[in-house]
TIGUKOL-877635 format. One record per residue: residue number from 1; residue in one letter; y, z, x of N, C-alpha, C in turn. Coordinates in nm, 2 decimals. Example, Ala and Ser with C-alpha at 12.3 -4.5 7.8 and 13.67 -1.06 7.14 Angstrom:
% TIGUKOL-877635
{atom 1 "a" {-0.57 0.78 1.32} {-0.45 0.78 1.23} {-0.33 0.78 1.32}}
{atom 2 "s" {-0.22 0.71 1.28} {-0.11 0.71 1.37} {0.00 0.79 1.29}}
***
This chain:
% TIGUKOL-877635
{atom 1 "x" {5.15 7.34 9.77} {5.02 7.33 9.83} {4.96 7.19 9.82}}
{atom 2 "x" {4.96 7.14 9.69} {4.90 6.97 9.66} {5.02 6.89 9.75}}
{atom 3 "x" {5.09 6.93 9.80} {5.21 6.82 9.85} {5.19 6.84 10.01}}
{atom 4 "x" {5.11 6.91 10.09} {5.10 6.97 10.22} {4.98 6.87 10.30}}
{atom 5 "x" {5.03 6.85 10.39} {4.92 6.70 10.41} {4.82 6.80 10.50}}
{atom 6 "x" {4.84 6.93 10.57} {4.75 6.98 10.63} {4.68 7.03 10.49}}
{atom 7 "x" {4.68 7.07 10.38} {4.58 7.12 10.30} {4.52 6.99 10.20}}
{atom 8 "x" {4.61 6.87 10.20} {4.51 6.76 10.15} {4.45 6.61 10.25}}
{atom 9 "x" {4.42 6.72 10.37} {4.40 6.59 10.43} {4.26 6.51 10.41}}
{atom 10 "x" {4.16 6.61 10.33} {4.06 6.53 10.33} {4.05 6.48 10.16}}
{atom 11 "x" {4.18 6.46 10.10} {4.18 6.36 9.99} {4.29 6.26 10.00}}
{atom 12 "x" {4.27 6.15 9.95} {4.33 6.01 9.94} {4.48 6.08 9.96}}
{atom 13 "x" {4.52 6.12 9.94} {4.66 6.13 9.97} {4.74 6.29 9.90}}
{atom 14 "x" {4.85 6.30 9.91} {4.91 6.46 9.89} {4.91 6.44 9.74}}
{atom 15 "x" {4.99 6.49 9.64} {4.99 6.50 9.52} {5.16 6.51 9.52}}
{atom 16 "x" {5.22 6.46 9.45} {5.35 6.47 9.37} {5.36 6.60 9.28}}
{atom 17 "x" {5.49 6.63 9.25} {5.49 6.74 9.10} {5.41 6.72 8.96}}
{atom 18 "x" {5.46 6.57 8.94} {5.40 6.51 8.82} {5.25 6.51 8.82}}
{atom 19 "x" {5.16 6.46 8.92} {5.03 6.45 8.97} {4.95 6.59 8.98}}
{atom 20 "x" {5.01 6.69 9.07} {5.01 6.84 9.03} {4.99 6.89 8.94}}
{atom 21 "x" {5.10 6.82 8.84} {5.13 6.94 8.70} {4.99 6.87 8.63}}
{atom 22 "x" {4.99 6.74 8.66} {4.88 6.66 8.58} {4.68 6.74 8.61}}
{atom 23 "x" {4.69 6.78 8.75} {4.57 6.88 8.79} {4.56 6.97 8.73}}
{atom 24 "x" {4.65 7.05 8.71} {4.69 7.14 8.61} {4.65 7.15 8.42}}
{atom 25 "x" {4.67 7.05 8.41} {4.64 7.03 8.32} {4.50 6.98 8.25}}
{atom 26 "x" {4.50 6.89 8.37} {4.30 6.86 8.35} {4.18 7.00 8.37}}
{atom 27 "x" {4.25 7.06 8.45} {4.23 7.25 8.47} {4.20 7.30 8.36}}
{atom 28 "x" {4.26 7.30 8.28} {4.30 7.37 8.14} {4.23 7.29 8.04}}
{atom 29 "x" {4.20 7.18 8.05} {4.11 7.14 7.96} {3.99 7.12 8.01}}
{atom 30 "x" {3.94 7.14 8.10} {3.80 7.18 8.15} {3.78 7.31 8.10}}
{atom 31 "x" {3.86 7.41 8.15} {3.83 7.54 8.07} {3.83 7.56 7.95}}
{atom 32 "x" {3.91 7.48 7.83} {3.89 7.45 7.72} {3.74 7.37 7.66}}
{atom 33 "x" {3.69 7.31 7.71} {3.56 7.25 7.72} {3.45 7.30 7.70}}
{atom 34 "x" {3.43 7.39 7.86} {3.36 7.42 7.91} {3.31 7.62 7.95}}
{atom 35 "x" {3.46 7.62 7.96} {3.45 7.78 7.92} {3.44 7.83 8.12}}
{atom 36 "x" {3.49 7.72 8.19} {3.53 7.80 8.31} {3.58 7.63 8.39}}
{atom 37 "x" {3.62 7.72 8.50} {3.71 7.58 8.58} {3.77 7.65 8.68}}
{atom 38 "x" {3.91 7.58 8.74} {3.93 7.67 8.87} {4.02 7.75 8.83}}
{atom 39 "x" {4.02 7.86 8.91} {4.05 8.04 8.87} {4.22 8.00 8.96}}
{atom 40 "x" {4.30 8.02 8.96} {4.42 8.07 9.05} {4.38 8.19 9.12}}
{atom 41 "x" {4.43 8.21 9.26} {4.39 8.33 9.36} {4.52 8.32 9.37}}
{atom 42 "x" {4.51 8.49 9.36} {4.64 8.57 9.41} {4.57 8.71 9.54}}
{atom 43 "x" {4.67 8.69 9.61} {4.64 8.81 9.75} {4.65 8.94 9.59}}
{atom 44 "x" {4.56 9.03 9.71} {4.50 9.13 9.60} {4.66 9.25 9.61}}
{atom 45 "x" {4.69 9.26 9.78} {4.82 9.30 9.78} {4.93 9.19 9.76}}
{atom 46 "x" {5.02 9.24 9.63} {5.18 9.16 9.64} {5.14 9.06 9.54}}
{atom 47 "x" {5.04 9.02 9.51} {4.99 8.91 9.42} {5.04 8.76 9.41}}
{atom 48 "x" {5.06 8.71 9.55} {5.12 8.58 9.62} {4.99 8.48 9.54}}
{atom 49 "x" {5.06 8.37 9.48} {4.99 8.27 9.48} {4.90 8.21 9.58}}
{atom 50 "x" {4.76 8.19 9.61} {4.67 8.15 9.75} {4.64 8.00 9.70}}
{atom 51 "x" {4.58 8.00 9.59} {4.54 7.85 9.58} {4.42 7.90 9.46}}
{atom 52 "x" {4.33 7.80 9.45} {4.26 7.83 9.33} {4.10 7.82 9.40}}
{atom 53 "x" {4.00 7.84 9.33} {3.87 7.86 9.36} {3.80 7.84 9.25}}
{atom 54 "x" {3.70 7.73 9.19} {3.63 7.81 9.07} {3.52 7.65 9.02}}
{atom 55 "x" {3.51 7.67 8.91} {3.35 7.58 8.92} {3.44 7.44 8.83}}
{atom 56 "x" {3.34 7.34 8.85} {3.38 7.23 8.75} {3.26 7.14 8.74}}
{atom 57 "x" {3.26 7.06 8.65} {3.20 6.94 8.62} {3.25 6.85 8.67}}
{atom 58 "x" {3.18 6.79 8.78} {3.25 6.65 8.82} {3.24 6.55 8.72}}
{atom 59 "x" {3.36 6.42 8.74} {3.36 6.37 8.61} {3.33 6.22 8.67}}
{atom 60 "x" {3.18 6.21 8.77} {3.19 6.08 8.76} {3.04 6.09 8.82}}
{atom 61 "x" {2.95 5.98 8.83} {2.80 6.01 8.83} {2.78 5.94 8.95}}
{atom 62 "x" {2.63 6.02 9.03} {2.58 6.04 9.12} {2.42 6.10 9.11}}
{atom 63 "x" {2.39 6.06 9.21} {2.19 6.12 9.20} {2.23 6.26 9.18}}
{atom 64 "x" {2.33 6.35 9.22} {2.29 6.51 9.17} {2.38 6.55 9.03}}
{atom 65 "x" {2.42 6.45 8.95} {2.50 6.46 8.86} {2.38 6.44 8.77}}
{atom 66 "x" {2.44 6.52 8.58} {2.53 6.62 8.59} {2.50 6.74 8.71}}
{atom 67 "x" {2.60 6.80 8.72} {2.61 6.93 8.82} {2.74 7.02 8.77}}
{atom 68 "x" {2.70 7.10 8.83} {2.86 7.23 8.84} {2.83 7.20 8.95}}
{atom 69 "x" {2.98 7.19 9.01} {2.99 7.23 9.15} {3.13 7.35 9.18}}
{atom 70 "x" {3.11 7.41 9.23} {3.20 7.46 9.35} {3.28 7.41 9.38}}
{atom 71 "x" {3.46 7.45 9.39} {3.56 7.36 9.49} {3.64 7.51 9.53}}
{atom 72 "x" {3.74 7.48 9.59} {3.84 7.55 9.65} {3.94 7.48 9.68}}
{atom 73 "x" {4.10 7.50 9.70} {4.22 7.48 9.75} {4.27 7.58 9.79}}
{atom 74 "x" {4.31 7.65 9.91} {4.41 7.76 9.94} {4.56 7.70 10.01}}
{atom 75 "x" {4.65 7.76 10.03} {4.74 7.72 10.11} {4.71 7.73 10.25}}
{atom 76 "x" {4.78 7.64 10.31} {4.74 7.65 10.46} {4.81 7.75 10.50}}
{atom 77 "x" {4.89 7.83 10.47} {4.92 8.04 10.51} {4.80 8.08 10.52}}
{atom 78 "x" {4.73 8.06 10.39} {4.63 8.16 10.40} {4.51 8.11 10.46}}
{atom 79 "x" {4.48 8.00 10.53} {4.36 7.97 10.61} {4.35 8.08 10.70}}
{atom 80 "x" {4.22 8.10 10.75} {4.17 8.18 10.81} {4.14 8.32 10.81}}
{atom 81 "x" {4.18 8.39 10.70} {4.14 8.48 10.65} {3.98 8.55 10.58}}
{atom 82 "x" {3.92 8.43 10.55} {3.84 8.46 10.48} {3.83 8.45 10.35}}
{atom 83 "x" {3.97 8.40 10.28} {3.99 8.40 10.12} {3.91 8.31 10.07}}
{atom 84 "x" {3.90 8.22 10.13} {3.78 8.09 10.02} {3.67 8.15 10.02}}
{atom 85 "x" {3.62 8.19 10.15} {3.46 8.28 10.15} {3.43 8.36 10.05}}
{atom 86 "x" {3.50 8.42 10.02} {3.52 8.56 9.96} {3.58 8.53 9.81}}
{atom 87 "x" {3.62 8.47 9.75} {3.65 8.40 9.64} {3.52 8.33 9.60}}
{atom 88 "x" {3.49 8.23 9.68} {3.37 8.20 9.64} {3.25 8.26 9.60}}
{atom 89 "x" {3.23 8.36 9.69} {3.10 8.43 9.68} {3.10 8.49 9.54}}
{atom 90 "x" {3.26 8.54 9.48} {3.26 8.63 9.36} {3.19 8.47 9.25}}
{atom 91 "x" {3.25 8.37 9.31} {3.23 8.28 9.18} {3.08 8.20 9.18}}
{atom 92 "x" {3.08 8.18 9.29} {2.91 8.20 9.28} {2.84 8.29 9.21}}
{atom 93 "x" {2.84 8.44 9.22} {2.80 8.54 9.18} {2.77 8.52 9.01}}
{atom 94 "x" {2.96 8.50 8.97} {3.00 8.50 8.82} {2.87 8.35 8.78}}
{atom 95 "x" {2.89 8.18 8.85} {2.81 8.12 8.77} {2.63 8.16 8.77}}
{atom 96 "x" {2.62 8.16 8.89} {2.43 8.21 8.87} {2.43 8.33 8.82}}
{atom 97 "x" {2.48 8.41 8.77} {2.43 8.55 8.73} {2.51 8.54 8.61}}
{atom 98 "x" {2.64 8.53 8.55} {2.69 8.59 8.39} {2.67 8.46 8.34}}
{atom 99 "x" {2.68 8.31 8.38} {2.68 8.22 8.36} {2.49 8.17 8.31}}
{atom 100 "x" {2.43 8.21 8.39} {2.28 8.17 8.42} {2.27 8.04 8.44}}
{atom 101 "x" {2.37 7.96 8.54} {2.32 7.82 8.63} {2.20 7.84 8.72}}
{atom 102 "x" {2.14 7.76 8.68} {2.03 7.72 8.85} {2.07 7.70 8.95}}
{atom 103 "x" {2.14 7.62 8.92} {2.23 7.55 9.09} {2.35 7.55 9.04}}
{atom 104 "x" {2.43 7.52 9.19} {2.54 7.51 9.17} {2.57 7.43 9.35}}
{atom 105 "x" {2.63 7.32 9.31} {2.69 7.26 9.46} {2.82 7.22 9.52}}
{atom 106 "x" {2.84 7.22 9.62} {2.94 7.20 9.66} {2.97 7.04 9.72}}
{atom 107 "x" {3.06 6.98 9.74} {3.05 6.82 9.85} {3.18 6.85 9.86}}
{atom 108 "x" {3.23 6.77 10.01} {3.33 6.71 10.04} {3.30 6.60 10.15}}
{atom 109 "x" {3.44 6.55 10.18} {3.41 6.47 10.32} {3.33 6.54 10.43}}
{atom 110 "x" {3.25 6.41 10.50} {3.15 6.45 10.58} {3.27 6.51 10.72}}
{atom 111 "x" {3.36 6.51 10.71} {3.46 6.52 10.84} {3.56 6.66 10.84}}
{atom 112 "x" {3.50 6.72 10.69} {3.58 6.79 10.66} {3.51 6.93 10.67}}
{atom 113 "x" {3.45 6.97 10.83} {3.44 7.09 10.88} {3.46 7.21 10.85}}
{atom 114 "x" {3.54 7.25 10.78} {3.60 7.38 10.75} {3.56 7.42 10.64}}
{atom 115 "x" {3.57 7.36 10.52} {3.49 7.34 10.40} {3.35 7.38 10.41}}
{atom 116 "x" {3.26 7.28 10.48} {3.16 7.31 10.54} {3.08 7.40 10.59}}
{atom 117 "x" {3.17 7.49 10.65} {3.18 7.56 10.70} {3.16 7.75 10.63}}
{atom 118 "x" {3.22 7.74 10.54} {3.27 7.81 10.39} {3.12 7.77 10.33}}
{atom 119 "x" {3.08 7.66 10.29} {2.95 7.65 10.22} {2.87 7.69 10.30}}
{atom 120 "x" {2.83 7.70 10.44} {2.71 7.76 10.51} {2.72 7.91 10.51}}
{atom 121 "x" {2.91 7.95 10.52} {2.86 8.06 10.52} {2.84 8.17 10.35}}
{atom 122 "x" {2.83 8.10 10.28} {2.78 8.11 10.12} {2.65 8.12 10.11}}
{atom 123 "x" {2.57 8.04 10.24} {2.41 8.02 10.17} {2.36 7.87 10.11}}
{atom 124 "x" {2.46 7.80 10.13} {2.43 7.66 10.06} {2.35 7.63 10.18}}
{atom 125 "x" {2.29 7.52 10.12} {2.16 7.49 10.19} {2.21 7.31 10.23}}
{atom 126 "x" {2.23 7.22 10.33} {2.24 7.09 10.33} {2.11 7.02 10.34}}
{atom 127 "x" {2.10 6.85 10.27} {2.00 6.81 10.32} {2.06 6.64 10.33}}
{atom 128 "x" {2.09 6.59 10.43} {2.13 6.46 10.49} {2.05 6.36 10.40}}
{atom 129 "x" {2.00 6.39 10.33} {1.91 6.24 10.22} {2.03 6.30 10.10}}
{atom 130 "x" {2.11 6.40 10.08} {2.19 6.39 9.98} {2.30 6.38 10.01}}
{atom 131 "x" {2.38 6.33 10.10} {2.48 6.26 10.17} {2.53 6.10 10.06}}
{atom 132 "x" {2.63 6.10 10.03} {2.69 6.02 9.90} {2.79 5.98 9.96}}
{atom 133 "x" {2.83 5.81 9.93} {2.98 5.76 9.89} {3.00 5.82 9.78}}
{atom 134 "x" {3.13 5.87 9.74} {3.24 5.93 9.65} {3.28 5.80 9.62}}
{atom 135 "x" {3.17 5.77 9.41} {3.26 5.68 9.39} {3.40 5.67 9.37}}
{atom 136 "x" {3.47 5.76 9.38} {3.64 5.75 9.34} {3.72 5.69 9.45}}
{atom 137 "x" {3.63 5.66 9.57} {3.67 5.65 9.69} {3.68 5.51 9.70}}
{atom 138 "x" {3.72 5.43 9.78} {3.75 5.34 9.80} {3.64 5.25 9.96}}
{atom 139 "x" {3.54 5.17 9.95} {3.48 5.10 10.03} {3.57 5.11 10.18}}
{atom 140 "x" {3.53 5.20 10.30} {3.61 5.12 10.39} {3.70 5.25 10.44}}
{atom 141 "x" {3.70 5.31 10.36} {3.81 5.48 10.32} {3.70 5.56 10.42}}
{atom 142 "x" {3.80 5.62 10.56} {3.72 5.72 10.63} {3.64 5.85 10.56}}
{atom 143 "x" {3.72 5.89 10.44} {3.70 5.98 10.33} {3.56 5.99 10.26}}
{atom 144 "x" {3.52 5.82 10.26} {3.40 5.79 10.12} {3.31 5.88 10.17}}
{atom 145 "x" {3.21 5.90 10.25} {3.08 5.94 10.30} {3.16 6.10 10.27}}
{atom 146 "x" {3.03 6.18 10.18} {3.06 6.31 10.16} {2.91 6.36 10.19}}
{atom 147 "x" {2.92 6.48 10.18} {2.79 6.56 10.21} {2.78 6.67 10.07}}
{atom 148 "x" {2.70 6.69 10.07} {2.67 6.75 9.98} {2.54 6.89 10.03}}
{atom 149 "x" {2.61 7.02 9.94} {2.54 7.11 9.91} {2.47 7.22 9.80}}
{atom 150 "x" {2.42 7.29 9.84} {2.33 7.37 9.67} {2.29 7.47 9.74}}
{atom 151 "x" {2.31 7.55 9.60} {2.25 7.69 9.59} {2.21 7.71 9.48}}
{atom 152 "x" {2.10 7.77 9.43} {2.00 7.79 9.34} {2.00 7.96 9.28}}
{atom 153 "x" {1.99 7.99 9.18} {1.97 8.12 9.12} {1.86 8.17 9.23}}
{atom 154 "x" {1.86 8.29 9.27} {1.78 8.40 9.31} {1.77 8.35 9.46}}
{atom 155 "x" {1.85 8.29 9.49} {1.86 8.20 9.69} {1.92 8.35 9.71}}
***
């Protein structure tokens, strides 16, 4: 999935095994941490690996930081189904309600429509004064400009 340029096109580049196993790892020590992070999705029939869904601490600062945000990865098989929607919504559910977050947000590239797309239909709310360069991003990188969204307990 990290190696597939249609499912990482809106980050700096694909991911290697080593780089992968290394996500993997930073995975596991967020949930060590923090007591959640991203979940692995499996199809509910046959229990195929989909990709993962689930909350994190971004680890680098911004006007909406600290934050939990929201992310997702699926394989590009499984686009179009509805799995990220539907994944999310449970994990939304799980942080504002078992969790008791206020918020919770999502960002990606401003180019990266689909995503986008998934957060509106969640109920995130956008507001163009919270539109951010990604400092991890590089000056000049089609990528930098991200958008940013939120959802609040009892939205």
């Amino acid at each position: 999935m990290n190696a597939d340029a249609r499912v990482m096109e809106f980050f700096p580049s694909v991911l290697n095994r080593q780089e992968s196993d290394a996500l993997v790892a930073r995975a596991c020590e967020h949930f060590a941490r923090h007591g959640f992070g991203p979940w692995a999705v499996e199809l509910k029939d046959g229990g195929a690996f989909v990709g993962f869904i689930g909350l994190m601490v971004p680890r680098f600062e911004a006007h909406f930081t600290p934050c939990v945000e929201i992310g997702w990865r699926l394989g590009f098989e499984y686009w179009g189904r509805g799995l990220a929607t539907e994944g999310a919504r449970s994990v939304l559910d799980y942080g504002l309600g078992e969790l008791g977050l206020g918020e919770i947000v999502s960002f990606t590239s401003e180019r990266n429509l689909r995503s986008r797309l998934v957060m509106e239909r969640l109920g995130m709310t956008y507001d163009a004064a919270d539109d951010f360069d990604h400092p991890g991003l590089p000056e000049g990188s089609p990528l930098r400009r991200h958008v940013l969204y939120r959802i609040a307990r009892g939205l």
